[in-house]
C-alpha positions as CSV (number, residue, x, y, z in Angstrom):
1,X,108.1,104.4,123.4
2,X,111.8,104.7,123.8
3,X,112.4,101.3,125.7
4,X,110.4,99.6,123.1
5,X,111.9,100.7,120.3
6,X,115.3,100.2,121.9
7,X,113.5,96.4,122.9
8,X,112.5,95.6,119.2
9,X,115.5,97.4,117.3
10,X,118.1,96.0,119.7
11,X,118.6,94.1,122.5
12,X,117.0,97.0,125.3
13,X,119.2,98.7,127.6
14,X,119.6,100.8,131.2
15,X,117.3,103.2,131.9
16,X,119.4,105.8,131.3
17,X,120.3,104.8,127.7
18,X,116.7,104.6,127.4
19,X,116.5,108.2,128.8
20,X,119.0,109.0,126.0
21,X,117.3,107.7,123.0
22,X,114.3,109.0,124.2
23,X,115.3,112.5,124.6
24,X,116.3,112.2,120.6
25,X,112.5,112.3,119.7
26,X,111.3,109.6,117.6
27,X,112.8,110.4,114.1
28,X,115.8,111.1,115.1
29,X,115.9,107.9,117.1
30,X,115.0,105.6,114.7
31,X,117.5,107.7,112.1
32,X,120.4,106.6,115.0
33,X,119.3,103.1,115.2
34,X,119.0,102.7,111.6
35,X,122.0,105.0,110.1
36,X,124.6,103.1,112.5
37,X,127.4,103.6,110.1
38,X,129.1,106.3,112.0
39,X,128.9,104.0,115.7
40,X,132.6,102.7,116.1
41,X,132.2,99.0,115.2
42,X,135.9,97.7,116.5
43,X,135.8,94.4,117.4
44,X,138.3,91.5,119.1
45,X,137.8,88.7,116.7
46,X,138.9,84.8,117.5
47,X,142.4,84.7,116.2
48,X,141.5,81.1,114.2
49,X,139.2,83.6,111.7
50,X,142.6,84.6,110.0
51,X,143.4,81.3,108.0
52,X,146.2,79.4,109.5
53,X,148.5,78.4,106.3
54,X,149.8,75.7,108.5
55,X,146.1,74.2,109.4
56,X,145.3,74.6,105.8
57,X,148.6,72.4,104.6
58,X,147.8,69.9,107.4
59,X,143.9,69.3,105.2
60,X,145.3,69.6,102.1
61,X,148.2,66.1,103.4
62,X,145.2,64.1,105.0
63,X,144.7,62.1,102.5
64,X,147.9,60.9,101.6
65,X,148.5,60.1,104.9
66,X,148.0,56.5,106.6
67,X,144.6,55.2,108.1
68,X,145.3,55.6,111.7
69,X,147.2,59.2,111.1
70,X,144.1,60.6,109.8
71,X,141.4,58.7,112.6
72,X,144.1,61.2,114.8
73,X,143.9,64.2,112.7
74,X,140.4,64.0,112.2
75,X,139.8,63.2,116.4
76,X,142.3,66.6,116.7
77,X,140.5,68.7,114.2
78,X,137.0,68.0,115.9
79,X,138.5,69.1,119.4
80,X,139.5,71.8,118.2
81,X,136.3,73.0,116.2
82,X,134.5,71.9,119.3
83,X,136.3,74.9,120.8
84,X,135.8,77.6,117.9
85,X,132.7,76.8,118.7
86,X,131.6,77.5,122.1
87,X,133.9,80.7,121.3
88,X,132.3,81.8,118.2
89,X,128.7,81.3,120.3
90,X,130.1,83.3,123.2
91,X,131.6,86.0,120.9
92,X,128.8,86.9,118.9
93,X,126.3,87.3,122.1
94,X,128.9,89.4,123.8
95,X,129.1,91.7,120.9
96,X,125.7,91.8,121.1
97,X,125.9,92.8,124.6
98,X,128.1,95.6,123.9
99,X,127.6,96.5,120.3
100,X,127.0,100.9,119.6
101,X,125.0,99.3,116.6
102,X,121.9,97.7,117.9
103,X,120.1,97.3,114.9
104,X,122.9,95.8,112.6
105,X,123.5,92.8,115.5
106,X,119.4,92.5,115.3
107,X,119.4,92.3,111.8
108,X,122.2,89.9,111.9
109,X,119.7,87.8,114.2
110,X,117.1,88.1,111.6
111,X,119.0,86.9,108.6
112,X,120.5,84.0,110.4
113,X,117.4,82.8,111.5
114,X,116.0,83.5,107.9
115,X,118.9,81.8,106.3
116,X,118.4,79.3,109.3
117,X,122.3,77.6,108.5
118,X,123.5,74.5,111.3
119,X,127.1,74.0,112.4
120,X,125.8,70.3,113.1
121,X,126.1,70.0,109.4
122,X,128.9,72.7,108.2
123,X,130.8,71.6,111.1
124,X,133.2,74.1,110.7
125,X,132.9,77.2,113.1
126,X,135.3,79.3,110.6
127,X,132.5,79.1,107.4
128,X,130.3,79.7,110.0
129,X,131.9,83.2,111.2
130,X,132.1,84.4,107.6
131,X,128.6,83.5,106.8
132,X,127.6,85.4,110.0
133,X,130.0,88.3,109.1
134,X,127.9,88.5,105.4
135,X,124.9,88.9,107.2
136,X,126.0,91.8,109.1
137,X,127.7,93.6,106.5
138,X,124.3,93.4,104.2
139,X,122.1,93.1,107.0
140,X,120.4,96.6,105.9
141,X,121.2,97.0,102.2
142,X,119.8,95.7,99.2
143,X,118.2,92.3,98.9
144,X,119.0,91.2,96.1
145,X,123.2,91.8,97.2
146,X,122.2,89.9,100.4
147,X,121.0,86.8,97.8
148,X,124.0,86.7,95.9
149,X,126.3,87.1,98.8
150,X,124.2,83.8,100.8
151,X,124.0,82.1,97.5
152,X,127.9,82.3,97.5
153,X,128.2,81.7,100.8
154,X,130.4,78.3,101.8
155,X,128.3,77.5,105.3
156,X,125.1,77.8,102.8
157,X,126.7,75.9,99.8
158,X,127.5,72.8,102.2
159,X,124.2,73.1,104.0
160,X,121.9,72.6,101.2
161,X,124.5,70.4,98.8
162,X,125.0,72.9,96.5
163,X,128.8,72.6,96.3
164,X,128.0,69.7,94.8
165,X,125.8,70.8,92.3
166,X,127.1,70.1,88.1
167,X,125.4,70.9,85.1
168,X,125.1,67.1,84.4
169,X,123.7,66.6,88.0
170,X,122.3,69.8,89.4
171,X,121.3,69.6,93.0
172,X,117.9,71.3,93.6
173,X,117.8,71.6,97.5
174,X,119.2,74.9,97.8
175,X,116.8,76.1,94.3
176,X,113.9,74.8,96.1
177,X,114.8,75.8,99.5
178,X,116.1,80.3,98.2
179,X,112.2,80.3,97.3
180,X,109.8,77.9,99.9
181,X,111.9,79.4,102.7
182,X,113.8,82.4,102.0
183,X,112.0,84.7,99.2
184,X,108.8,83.5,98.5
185,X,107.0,80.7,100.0
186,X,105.1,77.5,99.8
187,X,102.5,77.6,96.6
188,X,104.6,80.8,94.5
189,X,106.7,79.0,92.6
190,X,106.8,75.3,90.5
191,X,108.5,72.6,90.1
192,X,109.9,73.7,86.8
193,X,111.0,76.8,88.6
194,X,113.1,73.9,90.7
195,X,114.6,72.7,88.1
196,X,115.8,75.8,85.8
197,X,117.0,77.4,88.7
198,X,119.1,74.8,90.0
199,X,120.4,74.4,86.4
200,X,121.4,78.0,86.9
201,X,123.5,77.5,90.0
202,X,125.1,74.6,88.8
203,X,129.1,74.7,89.1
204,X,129.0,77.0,92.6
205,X,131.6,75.1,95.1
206,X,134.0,75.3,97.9
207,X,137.8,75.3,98.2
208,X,137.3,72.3,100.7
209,X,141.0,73.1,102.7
210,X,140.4,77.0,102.5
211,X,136.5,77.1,102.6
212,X,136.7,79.7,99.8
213,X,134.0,80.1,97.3
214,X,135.0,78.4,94.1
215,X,133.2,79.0,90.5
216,X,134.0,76.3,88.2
217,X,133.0,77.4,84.8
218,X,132.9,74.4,82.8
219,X,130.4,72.6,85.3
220,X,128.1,76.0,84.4
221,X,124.7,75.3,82.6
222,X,124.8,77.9,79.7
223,X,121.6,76.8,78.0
224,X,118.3,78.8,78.2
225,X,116.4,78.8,81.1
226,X,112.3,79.4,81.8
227,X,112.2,81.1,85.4
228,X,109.0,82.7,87.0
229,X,107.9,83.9,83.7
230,X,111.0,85.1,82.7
231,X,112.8,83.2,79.7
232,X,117.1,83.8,79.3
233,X,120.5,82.5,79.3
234,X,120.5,83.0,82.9
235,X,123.3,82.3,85.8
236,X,122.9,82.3,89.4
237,X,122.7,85.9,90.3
238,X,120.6,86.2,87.3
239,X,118.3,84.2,88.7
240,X,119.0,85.1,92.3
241,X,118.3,89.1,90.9
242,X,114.8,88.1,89.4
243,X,114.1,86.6,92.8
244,X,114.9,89.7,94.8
245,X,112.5,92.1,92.3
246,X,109.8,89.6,92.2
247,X,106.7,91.7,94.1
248,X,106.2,88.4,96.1
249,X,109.2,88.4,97.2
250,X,109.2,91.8,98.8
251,X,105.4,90.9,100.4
252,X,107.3,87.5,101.8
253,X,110.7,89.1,103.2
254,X,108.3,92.3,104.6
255,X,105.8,89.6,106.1
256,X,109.0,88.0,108.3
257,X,110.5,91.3,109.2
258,X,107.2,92.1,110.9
259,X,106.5,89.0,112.3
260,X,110.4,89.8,113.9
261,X,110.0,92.9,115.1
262,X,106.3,93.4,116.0
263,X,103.8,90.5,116.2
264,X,103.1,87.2,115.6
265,X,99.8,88.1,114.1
266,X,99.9,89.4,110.6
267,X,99.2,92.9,109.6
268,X,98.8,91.9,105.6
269,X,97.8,95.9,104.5
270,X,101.1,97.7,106.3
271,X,103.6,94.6,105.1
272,X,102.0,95.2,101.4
273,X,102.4,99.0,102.1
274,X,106.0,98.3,102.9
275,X,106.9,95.9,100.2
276,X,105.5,98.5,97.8
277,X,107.6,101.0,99.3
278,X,110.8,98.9,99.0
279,X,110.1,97.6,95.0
280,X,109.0,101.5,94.4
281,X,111.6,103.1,91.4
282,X,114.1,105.5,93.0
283,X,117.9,105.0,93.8
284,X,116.4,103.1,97.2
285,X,115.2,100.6,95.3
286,X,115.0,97.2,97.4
287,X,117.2,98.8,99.9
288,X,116.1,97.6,103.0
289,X,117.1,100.4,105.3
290,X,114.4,103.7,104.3
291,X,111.9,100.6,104.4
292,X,113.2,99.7,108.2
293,X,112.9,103.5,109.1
294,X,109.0,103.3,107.9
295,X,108.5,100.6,110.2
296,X,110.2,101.5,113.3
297,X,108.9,104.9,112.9
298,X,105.0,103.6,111.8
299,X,102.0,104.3,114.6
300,X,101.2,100.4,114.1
301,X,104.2,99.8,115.5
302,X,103.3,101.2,118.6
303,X,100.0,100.1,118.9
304,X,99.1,98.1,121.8
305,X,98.5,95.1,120.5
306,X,102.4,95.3,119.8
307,X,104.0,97.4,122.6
308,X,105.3,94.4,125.4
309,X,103.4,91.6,123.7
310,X,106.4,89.6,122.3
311,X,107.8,86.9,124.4
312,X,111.5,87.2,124.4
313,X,113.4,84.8,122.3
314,X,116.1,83.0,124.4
315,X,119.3,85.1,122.7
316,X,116.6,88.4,123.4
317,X,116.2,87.3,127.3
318,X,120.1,86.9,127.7
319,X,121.3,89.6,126.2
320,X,118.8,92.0,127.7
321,X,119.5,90.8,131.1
322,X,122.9,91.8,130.8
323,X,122.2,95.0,129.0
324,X,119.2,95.9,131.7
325,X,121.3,94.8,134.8
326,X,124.6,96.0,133.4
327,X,126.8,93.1,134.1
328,X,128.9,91.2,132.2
329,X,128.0,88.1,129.7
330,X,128.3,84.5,131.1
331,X,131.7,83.0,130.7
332,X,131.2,80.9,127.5
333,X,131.3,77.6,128.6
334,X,128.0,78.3,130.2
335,X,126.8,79.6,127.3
336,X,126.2,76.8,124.9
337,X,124.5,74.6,127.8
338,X,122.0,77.7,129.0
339,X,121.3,78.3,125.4
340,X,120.1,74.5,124.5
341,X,117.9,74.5,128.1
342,X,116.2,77.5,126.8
343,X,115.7,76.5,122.6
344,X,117.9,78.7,121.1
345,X,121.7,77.6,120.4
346,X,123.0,80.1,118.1
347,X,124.7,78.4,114.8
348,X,122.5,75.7,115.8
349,X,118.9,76.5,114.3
350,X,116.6,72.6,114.9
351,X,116.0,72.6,110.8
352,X,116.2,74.7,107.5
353,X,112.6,76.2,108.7
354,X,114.9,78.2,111.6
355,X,113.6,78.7,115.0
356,X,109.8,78.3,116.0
357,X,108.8,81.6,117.4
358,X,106.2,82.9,120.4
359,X,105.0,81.3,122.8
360,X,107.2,78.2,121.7
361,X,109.5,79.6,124.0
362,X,108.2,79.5,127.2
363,X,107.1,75.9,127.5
364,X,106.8,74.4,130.9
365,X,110.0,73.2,131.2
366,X,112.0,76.5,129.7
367,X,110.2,78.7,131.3
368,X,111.2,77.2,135.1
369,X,115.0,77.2,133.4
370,X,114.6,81.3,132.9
371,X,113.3,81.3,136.8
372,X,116.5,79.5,137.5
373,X,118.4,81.0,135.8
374,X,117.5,85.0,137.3
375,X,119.3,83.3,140.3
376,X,122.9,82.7,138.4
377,X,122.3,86.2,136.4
378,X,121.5,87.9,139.9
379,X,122.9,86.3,143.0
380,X,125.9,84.6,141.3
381,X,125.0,81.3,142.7
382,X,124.7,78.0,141.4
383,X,122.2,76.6,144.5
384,X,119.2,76.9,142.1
385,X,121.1,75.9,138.7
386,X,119.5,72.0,137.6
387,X,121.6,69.5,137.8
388,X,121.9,68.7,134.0
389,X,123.3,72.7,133.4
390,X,126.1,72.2,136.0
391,X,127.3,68.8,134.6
392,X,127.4,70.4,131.2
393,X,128.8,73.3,131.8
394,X,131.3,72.1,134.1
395,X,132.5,69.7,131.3
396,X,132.8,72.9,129.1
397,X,135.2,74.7,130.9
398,X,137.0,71.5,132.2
399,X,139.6,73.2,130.3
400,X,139.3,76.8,131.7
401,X,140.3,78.7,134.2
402,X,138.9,80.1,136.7
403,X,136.2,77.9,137.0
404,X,133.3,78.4,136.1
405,X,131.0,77.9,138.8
406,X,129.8,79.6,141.0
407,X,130.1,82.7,138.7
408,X,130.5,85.9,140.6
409,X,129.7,89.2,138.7
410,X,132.0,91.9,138.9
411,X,134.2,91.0,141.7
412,X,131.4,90.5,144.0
413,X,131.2,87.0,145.4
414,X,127.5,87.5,146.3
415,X,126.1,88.7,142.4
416,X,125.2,92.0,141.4
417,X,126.3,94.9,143.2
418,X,122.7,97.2,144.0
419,X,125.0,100.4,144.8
420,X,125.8,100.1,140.5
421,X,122.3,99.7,139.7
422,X,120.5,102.3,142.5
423,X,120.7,105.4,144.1
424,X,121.5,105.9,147.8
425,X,117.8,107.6,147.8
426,X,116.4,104.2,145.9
427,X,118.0,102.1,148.4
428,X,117.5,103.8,151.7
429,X,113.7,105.0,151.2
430,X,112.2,103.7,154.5
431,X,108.9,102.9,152.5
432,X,110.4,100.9,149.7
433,X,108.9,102.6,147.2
434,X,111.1,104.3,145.8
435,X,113.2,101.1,144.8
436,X,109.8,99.3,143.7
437,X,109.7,101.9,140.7
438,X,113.1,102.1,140.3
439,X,112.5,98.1,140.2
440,X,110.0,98.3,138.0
441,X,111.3,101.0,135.9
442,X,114.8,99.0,134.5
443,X,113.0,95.4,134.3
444,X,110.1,96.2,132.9
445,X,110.2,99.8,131.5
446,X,106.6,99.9,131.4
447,X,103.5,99.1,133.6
448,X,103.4,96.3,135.7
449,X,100.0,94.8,137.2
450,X,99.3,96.4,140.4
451,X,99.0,93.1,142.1
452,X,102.2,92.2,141.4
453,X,103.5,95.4,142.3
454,X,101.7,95.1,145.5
455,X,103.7,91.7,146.0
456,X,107.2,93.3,145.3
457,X,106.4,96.0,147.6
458,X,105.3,93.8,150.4
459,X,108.5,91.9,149.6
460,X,110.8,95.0,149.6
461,X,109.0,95.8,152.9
462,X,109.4,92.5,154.6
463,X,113.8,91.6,154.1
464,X,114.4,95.4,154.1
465,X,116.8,94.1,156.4
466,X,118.8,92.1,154.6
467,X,120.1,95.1,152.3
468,X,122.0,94.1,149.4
469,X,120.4,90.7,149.2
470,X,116.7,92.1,149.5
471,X,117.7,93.8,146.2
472,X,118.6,90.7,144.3
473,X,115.9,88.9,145.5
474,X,113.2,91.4,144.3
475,X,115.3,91.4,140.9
476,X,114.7,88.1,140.8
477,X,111.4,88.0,142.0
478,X,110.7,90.4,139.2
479,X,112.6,88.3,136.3
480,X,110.4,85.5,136.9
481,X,107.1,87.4,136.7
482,X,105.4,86.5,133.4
483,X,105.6,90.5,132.6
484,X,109.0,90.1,132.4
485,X,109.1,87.3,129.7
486,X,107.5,89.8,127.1
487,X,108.9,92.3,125.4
């Protein structure tokens, strides 16, 4: 019960922080996941996050300066967002890795695949980082701040053209978009909800050399406006606020956060019971984290049918790995490349819809990558990496050092170090069995199907000889059994 929670509600863990969480009972680990507040949160961040007033002068001259000038500026400035982002990607997955708040990284997830916003189109890695930072610091309070906030946010206001939004021409894509794909859903809304919404957030903008948010009041709509039934001199939060208390709305948002943490299938009577729980009158009204404690604390969230039956999102399988096998992330050049193999580059959702989900993720071709991969994560070796990683990844860290291939982990030119991972008992039991469950017990933290635990034994039995490198290769074996893709 303990791994799984720690599986759904982060990103897993070592089987002794499982032990740990466990030993809190179930209340009172849900109540540590979910209260994270007190957990130190002190974080490195990229030093280009604190605007450079130097960069920012440079914009603000480009276009006074001649043709060719710019064509070099711009051929400069794409460089070097090109590197802010393969950091930014690389930062945010290692802070996964290491976070003491699970839940608020998870969450994080969640809302940026929700609010499913591309660097492809924002192109810059800085609105990008401050979108992701207003995600995590609403990622369990109330909804209808989170709206507001992503409303407001620049990354969102240049994704769906709203920046260029004016009461004489107001832009609809992000009015359409807040309630088909964030709040509500296809068939709750019309198209005169569209278009008295959009009026509303007409005269929202961008600083375009700071990437501020910018309010430009004469380019406001201030006539009356007929919303969902309700009829006023509304704004954008106004309209954003009727949104957030609309009991669709609550059913929609309650719908994806189970979908997220439990199943694919629906479970329409527990995400109405939740909804009515989070729109219920009280000073937790459409706060998001009692709601969150219901669930991860609910018997249908331990039911079998949900208990090791999600298949683990790309971003899920890495960070895991590292957490499970306790070694360090990838360097970040790898990153980006391994990411894109598997179908999940973070600031990179395919479309407005966000990711597909399930088994999308293990088609024929990404699931061999994830068996290729075990041998980078495990042996430190690049003999089994394809062809197309290595050329891209290579190319990425053309311009760092050490480099980056073959990656050794933790000073060990031969991949994970067993002695960090297993006890002297584990490793020398004549038998093998001993390490099988020990095997079993930090990969898959649950039951594993006797005949494939027949075949690890029979493997552990056979290269007992080989020490050290027996070890990896069962860990390996073990990361690319179809058990081990689920969660």
């Amino acid at each position: 019960m303990a791994a799984h929670l720690l599986n759904r509600a982060g990103f897993g863990g070592s089987p002794a922080e499982i032990d740990q969480l466990a030993s809190l009972g179930l209340d009172r680990a849900v109540s540590w996941l979910v209260d994270y507040e007190p957990e130190a949160d002190v974080y490195s961040l990229p030093a280009w996050t604190t605007p450079d007033p130097n960069e920012i002068e440079q914009r603000r001259s480009m276009p006074t300066l001649p043709e060719e000038q710019k064509r070099e500026m711009r051929k400069t400035l794409e460089q070097i967002y090109r590197q802010r982002e393969v950091e930014l990607h690389g930062w945010w997955l290692e802070r996964m890795r290491t976070t003491r708040r699970p839940l608020q990284e998870k969450m994080t997830l969640f809302w940026h695949a929700l609010f499913a916003t591309s660097i492809q189109k924002v192109r810059d890695p800085y609105l990008m980082w401050k979108q992701n930072e207003t995600f995590r610091r609403h990622a369990t309070g109330k909804w209808s701040d989170l709206l507001i906030s992503m409303a407001k946010e620049p990354a969102m206001l240049v994704w769906l053209d709203g920046a260029q939004s004016r009461k004489q021409a107001p832009n609809e894509n992000f009015a359409c978009e807040v309630m088909e794909l964030f709040t509500l859903g296809e068939g709750h809304y019309t198209e005169q909800d569209i278009k008295e919404s959009a009026r509303a957030f007409a005269g929202w903008g961008i600083d375009r050399f700071t990437g501020d948010f910018q309010d430009h009041p004469f380019q406001h709509d201030l006539g009356v406006k007929h919303y969902l039934g309700h009829t006023g001199l509304f704004g954008g939060e106004d309209i954003l606020k009727i949104l957030a208390e609309t009991p669709r709305s609550g059913q929609y948002v309650w719908a994806r956060l189970w979908r997220f943490f439990a199943t694919e299938e629906p479970n329409p009577a527990l995400t109405d019971a939740l909804a009515a729980r989070f729109a219920a009158q009280g000073p937790n009204q459409y706060q998001f984290k009692p709601v969150l404690k219901t669930l991860l604390s609910s018997q249908e969230f331990y039911a079998p049918e949900v208990v090791r039956q999600q298949v683990k999102g790309p971003v899920q399988w890495l960070v895991s790995n590292c957490r499970m096998l306790e070694r360090p992330m990838l360097p970040r050049p790898a990153l980006m490349p391994m990411m894109r193999m598997l179908g999940q580059v973070l600031f990179a959702p395919p479309s407005v819809k966000g990711w597909d989900t399930g088994t999308s993720w293990i088609g024929t071709n990404t699931l061999l990558d994830r068996y290729n991969f075990a041998a980078l994560f495990v042996q430190g070796t690049e003999r089994a990496m394809p062809k197309r990683f290595q050329g891209e990844a290579n190319a990425m860290a053309a311009d760092s050092r050490p480099a980056l291939l073959p990656y050794p982990d933790a000073g060990s030119p031969d991949g994970i170090d067993p002695g960090k991972l297993f006890t002297p008992e584990e490793l020398g039991d004549p038998t093998g069995e001993k390490l099988v469950n020990a095997l079993v017990r930090r990969l898959i933290a649950g039951p594993l199907d006797p005949g494939r635990v027949d075949s690890l034994r029979h493997y552990v039995q056979a290269h007992q000889a080989k020490g050290p490198e027996m070890v990896r290769g069962a860990i390996r074996l073990l990361m690319s059994a179809p058990d081990f893709q689920l969660t």
